[in-house]
MMTF fields as JSON, N, C-alpha, C and O atoms, coordinates in Angstrom:
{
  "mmtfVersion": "1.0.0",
  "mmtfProducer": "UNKNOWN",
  "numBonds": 335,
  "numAtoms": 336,
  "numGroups": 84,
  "numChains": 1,
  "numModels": 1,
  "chainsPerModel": [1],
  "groupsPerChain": [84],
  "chainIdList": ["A"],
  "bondAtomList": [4, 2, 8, 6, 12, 10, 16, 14, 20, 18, 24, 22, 28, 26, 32, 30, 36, 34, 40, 38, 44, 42, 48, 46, 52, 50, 56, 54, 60, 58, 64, 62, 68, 66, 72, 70, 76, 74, 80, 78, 84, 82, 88, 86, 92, 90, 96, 94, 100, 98, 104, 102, 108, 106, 112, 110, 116, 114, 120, 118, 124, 122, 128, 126, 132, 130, 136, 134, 140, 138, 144, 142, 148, 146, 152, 150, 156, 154, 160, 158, 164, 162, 168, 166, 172, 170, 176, 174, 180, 178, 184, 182, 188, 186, 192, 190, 196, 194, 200, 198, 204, 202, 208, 206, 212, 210, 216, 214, 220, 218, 224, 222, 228, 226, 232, 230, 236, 234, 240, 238, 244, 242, 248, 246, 252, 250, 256, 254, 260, 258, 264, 262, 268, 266, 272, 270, 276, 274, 280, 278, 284, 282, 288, 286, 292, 290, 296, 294, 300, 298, 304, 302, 308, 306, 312, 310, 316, 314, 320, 318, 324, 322, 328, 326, 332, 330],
  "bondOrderList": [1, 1, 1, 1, 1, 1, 1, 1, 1, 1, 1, 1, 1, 1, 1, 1, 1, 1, 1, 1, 1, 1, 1, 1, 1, 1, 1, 1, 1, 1, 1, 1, 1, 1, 1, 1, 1, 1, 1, 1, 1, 1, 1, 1, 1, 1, 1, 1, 1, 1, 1, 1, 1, 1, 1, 1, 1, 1, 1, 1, 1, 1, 1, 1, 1, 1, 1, 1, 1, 1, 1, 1, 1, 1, 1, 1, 1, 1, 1, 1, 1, 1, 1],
  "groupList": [{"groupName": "UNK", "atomNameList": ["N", "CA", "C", "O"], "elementList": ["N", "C", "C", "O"], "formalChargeList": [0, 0, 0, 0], "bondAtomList": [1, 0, 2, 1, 3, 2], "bondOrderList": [1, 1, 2], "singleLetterCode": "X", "chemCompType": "L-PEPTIDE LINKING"}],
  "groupTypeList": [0, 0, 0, 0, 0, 0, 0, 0, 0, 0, 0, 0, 0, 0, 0, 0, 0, 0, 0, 0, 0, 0, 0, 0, 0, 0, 0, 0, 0, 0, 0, 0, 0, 0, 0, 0, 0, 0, 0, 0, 0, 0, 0, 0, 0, 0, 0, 0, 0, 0, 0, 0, 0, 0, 0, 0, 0, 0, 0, 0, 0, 0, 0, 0, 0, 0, 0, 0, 0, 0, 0, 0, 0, 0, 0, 0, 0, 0, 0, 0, 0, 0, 0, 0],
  "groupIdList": [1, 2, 3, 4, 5, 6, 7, 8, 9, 10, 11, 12, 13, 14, 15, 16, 17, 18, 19, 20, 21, 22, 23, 24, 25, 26, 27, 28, 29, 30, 31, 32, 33, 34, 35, 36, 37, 38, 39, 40, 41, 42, 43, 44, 45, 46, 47, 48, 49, 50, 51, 52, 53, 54, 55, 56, 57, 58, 59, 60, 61, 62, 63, 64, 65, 66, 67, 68, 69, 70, 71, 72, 73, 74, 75, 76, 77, 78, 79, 80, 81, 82, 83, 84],
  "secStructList": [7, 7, 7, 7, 7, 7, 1, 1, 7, 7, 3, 3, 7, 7, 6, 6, 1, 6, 6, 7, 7, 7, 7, 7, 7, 7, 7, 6, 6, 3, 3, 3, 3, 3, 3, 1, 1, 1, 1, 1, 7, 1, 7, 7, 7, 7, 1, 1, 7, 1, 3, 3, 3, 3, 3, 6, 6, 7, 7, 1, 7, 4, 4, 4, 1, 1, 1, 7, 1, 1, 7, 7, 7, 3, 3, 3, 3, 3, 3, 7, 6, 6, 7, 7],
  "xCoordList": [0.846, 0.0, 0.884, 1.771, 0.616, 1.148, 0.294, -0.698, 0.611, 0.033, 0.482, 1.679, -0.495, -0.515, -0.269, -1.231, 0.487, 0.943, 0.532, 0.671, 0.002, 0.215, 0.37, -0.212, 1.977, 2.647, 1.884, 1.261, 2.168, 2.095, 0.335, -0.414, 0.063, -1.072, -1.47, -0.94, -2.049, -2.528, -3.519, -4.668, -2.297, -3.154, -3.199, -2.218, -4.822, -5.609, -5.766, -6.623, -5.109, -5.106, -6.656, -7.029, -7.198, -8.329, -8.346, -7.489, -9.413, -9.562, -8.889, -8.998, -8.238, -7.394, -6.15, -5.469, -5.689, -4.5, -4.517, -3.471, -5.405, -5.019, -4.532, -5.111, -3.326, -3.107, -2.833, -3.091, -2.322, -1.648, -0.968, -1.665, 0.445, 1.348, 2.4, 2.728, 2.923, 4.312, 5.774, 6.847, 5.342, 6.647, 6.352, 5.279, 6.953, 7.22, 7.911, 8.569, 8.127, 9.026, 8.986, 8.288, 9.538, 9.189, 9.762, 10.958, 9.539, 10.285, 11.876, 11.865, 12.679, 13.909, 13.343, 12.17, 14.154, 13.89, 12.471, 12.037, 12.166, 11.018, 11.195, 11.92, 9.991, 10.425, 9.148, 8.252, 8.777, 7.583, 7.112, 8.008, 5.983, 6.301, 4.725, 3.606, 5.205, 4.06, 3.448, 3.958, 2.216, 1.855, 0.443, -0.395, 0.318, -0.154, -1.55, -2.168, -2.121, -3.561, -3.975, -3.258, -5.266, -5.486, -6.205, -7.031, -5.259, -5.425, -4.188, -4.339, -3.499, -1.703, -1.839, -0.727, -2.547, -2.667, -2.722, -1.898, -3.541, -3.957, -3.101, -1.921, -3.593, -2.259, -1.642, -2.488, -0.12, 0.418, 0.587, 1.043, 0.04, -0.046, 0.91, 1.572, 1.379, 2.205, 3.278, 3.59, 4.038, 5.263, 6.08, 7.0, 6.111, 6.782, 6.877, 7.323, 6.271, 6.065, 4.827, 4.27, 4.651, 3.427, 3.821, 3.083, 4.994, 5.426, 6.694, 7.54, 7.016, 8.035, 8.417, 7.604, 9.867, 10.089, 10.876, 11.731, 10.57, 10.707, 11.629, 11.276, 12.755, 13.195, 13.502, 13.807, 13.411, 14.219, 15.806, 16.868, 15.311, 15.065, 13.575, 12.655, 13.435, 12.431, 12.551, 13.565, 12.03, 11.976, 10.824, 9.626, 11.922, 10.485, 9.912, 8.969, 10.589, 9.9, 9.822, 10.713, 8.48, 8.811, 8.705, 8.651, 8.693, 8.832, 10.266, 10.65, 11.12, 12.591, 12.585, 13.78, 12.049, 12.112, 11.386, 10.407, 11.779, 10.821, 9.351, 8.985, 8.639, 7.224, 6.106, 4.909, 6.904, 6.083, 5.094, 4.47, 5.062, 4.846, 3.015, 2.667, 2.286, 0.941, 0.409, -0.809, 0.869, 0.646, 0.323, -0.006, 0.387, 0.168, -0.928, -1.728, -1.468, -2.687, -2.992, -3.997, -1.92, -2.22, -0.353, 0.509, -0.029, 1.369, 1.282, 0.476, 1.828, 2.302, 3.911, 4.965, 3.703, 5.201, 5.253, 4.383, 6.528, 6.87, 8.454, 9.266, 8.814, 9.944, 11.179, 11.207, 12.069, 13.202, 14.577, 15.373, 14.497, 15.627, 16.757, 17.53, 17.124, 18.259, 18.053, 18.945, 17.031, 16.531, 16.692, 16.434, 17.041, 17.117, 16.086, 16.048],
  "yCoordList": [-1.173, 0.0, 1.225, 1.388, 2.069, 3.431, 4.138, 4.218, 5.014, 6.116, 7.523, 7.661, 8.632, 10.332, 10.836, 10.835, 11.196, 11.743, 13.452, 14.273, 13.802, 15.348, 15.059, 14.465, 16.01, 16.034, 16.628, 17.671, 15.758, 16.227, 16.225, 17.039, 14.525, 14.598, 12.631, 11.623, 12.689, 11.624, 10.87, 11.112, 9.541, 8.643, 7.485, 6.763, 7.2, 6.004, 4.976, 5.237, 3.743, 3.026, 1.849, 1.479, 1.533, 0.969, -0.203, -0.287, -1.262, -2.701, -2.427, -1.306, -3.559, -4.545, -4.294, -5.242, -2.61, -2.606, -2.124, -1.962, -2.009, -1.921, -3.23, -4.237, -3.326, -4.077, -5.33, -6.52, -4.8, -6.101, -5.313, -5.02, -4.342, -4.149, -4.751, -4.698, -5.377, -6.207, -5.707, -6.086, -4.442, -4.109, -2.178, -1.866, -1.4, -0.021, 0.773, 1.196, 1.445, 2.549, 3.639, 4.057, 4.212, 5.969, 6.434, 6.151, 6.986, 7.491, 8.377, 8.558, 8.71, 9.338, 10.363, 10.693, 10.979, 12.4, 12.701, 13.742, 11.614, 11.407, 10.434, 9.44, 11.065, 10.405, 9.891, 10.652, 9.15, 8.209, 8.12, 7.694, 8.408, 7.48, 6.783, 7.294, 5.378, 4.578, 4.535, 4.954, 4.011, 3.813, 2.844, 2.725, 2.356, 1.036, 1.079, 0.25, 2.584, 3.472, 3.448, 3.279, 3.671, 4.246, 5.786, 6.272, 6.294, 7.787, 8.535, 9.741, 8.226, 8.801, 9.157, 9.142, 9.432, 9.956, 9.014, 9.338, 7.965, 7.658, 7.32, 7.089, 7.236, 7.312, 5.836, 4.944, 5.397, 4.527, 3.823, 4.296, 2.658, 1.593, 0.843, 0.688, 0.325, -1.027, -0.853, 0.251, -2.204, -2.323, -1.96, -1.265, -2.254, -1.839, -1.125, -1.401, 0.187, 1.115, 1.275, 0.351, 2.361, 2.705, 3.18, 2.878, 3.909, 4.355, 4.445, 4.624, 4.339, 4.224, 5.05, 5.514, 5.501, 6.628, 5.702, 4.836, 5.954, 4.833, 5.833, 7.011, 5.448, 6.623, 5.725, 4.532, 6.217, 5.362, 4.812, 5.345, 3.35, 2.707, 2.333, 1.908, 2.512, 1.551, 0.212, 0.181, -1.236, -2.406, -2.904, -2.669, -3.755, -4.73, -5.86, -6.476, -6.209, -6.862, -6.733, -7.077, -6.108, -5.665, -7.186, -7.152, -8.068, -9.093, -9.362, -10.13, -8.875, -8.691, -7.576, -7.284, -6.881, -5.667, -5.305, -4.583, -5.792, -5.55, -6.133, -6.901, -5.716, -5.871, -4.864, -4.583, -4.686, -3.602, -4.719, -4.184, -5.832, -6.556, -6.542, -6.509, -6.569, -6.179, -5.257, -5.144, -4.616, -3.692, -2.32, -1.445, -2.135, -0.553, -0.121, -1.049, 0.923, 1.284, 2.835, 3.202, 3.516, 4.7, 5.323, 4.457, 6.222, 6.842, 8.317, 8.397, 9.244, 10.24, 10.365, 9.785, 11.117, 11.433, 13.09, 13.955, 13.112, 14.388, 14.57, 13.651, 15.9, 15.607, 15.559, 16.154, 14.732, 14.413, 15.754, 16.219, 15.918, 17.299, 17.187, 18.144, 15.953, 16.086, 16.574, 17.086, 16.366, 16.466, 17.91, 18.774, 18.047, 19.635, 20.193, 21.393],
  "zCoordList": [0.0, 0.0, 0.0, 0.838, -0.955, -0.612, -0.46, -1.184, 0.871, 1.256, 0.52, 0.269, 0.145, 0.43, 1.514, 2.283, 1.822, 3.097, 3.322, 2.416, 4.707, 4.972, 6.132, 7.039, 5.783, 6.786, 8.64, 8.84, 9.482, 10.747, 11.043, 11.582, 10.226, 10.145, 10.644, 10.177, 11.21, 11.827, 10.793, 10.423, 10.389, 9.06, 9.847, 10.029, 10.534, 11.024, 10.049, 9.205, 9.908, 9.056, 9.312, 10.425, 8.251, 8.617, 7.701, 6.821, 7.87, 7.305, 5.531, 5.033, 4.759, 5.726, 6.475, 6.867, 6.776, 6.995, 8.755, 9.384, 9.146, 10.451, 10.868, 10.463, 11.788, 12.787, 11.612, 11.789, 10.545, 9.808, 9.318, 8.347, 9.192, 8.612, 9.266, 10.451, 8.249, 8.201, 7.984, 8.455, 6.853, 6.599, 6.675, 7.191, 6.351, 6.181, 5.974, 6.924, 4.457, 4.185, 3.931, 3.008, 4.492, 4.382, 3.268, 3.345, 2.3, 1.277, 1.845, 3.063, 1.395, 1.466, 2.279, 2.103, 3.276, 3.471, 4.681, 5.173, 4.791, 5.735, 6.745, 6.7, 8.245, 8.988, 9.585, 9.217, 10.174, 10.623, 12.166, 12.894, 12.78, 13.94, 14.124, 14.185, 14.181, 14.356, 15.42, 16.459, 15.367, 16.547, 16.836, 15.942, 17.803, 18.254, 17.87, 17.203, 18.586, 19.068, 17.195, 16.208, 17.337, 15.877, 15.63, 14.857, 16.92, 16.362, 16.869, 17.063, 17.009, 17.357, 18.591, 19.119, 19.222, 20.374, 21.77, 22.625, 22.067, 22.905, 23.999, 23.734, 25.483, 26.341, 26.549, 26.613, 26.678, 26.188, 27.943, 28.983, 27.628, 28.633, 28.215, 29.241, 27.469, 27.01, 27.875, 28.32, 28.214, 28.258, 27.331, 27.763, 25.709, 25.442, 24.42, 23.306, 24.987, 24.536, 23.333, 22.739, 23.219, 22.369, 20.756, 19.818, 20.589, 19.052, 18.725, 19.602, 17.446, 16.809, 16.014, 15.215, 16.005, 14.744, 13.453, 13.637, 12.713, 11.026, 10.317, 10.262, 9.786, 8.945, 7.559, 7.535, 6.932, 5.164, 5.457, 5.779, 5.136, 4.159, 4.882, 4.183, 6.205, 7.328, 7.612, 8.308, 7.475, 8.006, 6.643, 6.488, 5.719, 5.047, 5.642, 5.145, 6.939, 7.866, 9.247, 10.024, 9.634, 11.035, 12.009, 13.238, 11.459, 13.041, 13.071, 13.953, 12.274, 12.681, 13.634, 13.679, 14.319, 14.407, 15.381, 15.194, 16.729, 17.925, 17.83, 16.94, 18.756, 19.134, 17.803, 17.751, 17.209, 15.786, 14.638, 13.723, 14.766, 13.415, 13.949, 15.13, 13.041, 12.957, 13.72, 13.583, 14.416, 15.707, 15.211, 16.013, 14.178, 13.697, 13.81, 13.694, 13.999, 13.736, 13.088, 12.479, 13.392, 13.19, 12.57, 12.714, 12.167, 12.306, 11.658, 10.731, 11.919, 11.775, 10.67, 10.93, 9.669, 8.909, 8.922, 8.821, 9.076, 9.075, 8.428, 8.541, 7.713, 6.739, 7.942, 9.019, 7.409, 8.619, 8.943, 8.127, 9.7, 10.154, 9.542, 9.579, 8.813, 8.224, 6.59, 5.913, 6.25, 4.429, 4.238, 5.076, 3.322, 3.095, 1.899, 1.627]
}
């Protein structure tokens, strides 16, 4: 799936992709942060932890990759401080 992105904007992912993304890449120059909730916000109970910041290349498989593998629900991109 590729997403349209606006920036600094809360993209709630919904059937079939909530809570089944496997993999994720942010294009160049962008930066990500996932998150569990499916509205970026909600207050974070987990052990381990509630969000993630994704930068390019990202993870084509997140069950290499911590507690992240189907767990997504929601994420935020915003352009990365290093991109010019």
């Amino acid at each position: 799936m590729t997403v349209s992105l606006v920036y600094d904007s809360c993209t709630t992912l919904t059937a079939p992709w909530a809570y089944n993304v496997s993999s994720l890449e942010p294009v160049p120059g962008v930066v990500c942060w996932m998150n569990r909730s499916n509205n970026c916000s909600d207050i974070c109970r987990s052990p381990e932890g509630c969000n993630e910041i994704i930068e390019f290349p990202g993870y084509p498989d997140l069950s290499t990759y911590g507690p992240w593998n189907n767990t997504i629900g929601s994420f935020t991109c915003n352009p990365s401080s290093t991109s010019s």
